[in-house]
N, C-alpha and C positions, 0 to 999 in steps of 0.2 A: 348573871348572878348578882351581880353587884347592883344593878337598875333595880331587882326586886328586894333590896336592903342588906341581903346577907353581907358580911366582912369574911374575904377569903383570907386565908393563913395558909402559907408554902411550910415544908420544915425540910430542912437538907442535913446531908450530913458533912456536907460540906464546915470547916472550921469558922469560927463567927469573921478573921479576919476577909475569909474568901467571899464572904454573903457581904460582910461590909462593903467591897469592891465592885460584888455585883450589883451590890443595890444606887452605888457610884455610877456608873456606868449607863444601867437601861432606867427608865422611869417605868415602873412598876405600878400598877392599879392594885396591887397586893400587898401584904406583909409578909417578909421571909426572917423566916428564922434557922437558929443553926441546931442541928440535934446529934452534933459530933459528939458526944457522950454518950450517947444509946438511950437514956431515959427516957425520954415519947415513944419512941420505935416499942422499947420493953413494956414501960405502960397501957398500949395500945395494941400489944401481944402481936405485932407484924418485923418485928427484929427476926432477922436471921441472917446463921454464921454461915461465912464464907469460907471453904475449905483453901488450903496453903494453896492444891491444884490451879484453882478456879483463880485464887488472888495472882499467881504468876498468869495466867493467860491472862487476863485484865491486863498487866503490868506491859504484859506483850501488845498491846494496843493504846498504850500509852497513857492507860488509867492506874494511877496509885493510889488507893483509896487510905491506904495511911497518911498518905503527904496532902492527901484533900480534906480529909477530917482531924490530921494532926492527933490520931489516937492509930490504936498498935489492936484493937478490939477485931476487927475483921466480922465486922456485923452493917448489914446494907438491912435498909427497910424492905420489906412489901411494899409494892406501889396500890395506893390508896387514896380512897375519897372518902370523908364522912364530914356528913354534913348533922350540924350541933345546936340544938336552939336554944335560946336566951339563958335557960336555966341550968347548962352544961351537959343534957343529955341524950345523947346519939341517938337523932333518927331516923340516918342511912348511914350505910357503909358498904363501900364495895373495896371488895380485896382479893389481887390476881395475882398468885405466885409468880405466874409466867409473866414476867415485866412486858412481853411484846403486846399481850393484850391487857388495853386500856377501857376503860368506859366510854360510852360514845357521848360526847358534848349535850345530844338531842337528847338523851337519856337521863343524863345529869340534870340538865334544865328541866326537862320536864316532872321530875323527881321534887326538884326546888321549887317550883310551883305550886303542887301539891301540897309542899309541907308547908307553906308560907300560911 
């Protein structure tokens, strides 16, 4: 994606100091950002709440999504691709409630070609 010009942007919900670290850490061909506040997730209508149930089984697995976003919101994004052109508006999006299924990379690419 990046060879045919696009600029990828990551957004986590991760809190900014934990994205700081990561981006310490691995050398990234990316930008990430942090969207522990829910505002992208909301404006991009793929926010959704996480019930108490579901936040303790996470917890049970050693994921606390409060103490990673450093907010009390209980709101995890949809997993999502959209791709944006120069002028800020959406030419793809793909968006799978089921986080297990992802877009296929050949997929993606071949999308971003297209729109190029």
């Amino acid at each position: 994606m990046i060879e045919l010009g696009y600029k990828i942007i990551a957004i986590s919900m991760d809190n900014p100091e934990k994205i700081s670290s990561t981006l310490d850490k691995y050398k990234m061909k990316y930008e990430l950002f942090s969207d522990s506040k829910t505002n992208v997730s909301k404006a991009f209508g793929i926010a959704c709440y996480v019930e108490n149930a579901y936040m303790q089984k996470l917890k049970s697995y050693n994921m606390d999504l409060e103490k990673s976003s450093g907010e009390a919101h209980h709101i995890l994004p949809v997993p999502s691709v959209f791709i944006v052109d120069g002028k800020g508006v959406i030419q793809f999006e793909y968006v799978n409630p089921d986080y297990k299924v992802r877009i296929s990379s050949k997929l993606l690419l071949e999308t971003a070609k297209i729109l190029k």
